[in-house]
C-alpha positions as CSV (number, residue, x, y, z in Angstrom):
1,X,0.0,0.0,0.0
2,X,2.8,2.4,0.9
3,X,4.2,1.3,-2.1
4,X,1.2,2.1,-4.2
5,X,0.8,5.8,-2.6
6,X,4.7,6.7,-3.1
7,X,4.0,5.7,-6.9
8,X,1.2,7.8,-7.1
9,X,2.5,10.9,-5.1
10,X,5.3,10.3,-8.4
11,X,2.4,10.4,-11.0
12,X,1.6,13.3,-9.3
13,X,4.4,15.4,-9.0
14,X,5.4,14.6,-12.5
15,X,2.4,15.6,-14.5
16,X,2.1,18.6,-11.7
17,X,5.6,19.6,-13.4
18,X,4.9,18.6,-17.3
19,X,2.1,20.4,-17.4
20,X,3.8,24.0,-16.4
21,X,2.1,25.8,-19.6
22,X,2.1,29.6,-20.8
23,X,-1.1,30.6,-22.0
24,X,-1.2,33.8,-24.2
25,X,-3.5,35.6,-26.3
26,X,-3.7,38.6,-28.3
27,X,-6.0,41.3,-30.0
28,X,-6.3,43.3,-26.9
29,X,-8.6,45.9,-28.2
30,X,-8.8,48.0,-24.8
31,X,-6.9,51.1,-26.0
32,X,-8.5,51.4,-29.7
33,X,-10.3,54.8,-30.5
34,X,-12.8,55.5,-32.8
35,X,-10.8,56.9,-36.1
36,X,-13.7,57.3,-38.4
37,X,-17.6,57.2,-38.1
38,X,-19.4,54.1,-39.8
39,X,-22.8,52.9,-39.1
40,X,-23.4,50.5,-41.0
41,X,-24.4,47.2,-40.8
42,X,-21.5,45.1,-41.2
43,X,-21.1,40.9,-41.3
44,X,-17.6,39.4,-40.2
45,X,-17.4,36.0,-41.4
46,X,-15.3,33.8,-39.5
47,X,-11.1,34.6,-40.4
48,X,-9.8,31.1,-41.7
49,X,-6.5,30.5,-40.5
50,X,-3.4,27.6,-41.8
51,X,-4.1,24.3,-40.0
52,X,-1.3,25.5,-37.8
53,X,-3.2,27.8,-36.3
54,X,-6.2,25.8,-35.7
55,X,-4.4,23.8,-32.7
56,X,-3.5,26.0,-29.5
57,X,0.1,25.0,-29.6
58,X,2.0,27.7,-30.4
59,X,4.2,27.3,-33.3
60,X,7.4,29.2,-35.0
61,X,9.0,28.0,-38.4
62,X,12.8,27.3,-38.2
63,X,13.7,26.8,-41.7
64,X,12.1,27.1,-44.9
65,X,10.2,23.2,-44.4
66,X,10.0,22.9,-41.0
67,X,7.8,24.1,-38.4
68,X,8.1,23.4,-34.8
69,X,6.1,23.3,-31.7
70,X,6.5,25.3,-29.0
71,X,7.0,23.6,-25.4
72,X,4.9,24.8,-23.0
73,X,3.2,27.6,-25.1
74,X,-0.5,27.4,-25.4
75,X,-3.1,29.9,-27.1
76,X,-5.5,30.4,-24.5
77,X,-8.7,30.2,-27.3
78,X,-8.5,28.9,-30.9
79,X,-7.0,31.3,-32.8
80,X,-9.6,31.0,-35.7
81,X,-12.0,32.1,-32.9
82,X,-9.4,34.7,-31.3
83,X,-9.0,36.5,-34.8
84,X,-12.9,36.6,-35.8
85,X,-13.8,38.5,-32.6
86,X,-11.0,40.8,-32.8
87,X,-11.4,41.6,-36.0
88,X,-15.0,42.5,-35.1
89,X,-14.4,44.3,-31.9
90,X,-11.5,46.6,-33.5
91,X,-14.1,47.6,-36.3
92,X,-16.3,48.1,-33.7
93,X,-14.6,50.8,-31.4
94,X,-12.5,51.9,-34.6
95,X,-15.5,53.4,-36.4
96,X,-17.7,53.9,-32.9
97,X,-20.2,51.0,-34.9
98,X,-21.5,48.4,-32.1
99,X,-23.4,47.5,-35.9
100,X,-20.3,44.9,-36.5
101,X,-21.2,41.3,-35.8
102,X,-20.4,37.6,-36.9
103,X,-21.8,36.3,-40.1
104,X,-24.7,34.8,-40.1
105,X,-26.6,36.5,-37.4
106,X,-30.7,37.3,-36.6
107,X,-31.7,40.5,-37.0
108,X,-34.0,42.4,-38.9
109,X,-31.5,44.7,-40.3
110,X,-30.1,43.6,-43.5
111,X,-26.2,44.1,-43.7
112,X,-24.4,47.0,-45.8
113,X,-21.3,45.0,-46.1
114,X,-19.5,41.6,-45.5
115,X,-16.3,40.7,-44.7
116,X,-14.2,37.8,-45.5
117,X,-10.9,37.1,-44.3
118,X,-8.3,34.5,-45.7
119,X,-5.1,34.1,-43.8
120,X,-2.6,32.2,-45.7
121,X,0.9,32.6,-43.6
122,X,0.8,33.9,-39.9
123,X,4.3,33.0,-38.4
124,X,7.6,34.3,-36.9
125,X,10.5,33.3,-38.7
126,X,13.9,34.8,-38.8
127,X,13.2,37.7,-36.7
128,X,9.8,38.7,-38.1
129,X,6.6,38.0,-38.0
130,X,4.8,37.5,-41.5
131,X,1.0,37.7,-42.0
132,X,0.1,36.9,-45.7
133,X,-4.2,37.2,-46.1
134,X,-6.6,37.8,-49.0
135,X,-10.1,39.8,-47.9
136,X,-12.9,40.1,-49.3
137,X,-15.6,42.7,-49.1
138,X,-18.9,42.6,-50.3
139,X,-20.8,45.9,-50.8
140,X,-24.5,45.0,-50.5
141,X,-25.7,48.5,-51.5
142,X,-24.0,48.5,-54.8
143,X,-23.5,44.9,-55.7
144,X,-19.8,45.6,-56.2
145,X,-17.1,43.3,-54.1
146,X,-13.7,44.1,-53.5
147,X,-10.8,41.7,-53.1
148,X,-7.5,42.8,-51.7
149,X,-4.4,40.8,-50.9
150,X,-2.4,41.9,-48.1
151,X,1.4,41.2,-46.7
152,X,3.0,42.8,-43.8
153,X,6.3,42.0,-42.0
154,X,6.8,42.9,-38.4
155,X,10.3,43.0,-36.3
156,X,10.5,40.4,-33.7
157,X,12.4,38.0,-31.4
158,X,12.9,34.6,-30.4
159,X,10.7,35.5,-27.2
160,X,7.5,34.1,-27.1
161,X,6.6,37.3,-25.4
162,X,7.8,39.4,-27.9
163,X,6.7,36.9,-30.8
164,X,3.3,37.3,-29.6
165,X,3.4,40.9,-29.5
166,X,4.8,41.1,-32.9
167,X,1.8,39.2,-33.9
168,X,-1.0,41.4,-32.3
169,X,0.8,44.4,-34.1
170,X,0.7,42.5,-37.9
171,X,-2.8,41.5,-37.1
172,X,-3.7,45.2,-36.2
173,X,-2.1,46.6,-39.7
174,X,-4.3,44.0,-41.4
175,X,-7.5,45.2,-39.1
176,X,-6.4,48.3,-40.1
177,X,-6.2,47.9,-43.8
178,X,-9.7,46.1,-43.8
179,X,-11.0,49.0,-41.9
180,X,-10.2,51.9,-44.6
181,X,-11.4,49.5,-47.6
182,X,-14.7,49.1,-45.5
183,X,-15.5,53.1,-45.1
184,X,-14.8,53.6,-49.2
């Protein structure tokens, strides 16, 4: 019996210390301002993300075929989920618009616009984070759509910290960019 408890004290202890994770997260949207007035109706459709971004591991590319895992760094919430809503809440208290909302939604109100969000390459790799999308956005009112590709490079270093902050900042510019095509 003492046996048994000793062993299981062991289990313990050594799935106490394996499992030492660093959750992070990012799109704090806390400190945007409203930069232009839109109030519109406006549909996000959910931001597709590369399969490595659908688990919560994070993940860094270390060459130009390899991508590896990073120990004990964990997305707090799916980052296909993460990016939607803060997509929608930085259009949201960027144009003063609590009109933004996820595609499809009920309500009465038909939308003025849609938007669609493709993100092709989201990574940090040699120093930099890249985020490669296409976006579309559909204009309801004038049956015209408009489809943008968009690449942005951001400074960064090998701290996941750092890395992550990087990220929030590429994201923003890409926000950003979707923001301005919106309000034409």
């Amino acid at each position: 019996m003492r046996k048994l408890i000793s062993q299981l004290f062991l289990l313990l202890l050594l799935i106490g210390c394996s499992s030492n994770k660093t959750y992070y997260t990012l799109g704090e949207t806390i400190n945007i301002s409203p930069s232009v007035k839109y109030d519109k109706t406006i549909e996000v459709v959910r931001v597709n993300v590369p399969k490595y971004l659908i688990d919560f591991t994070l993940v860094r590319q270390v060459s130009p075929h390899q991508i590896e895992l990073i120990d004990k760094a964990q997305w707090l919430t799916p980052m296909q989920k993460r990016l939607t809503n803060t997509l929608i809440d930085y259009l949201q208290k960027s144009m003063n618009n609590p009109n933004v909302h996820l595609y499809p939604w009920n309500a009465k109100e038909a939308a003025s616009k849609r938007v669609l969000v493709n993100i092709t390459r989201f990574i940090a790799y040699n120093n930099e984070v890249i985020l490669e999308a296409n976006y579309k956005i559909q204009n309801f009112e004038n049956n015209k759509n408009s489809q943008k590709l968009f690449r942005t490079t951001v400074k960064t270093h090998e701290n996941i910290d750092r890395m992550v902050a990087s990220m929030e900042k590429a994201y923003f510019k890409l926000a950003e960019e979707i923001k301005r095509e919106v309000v034409k």
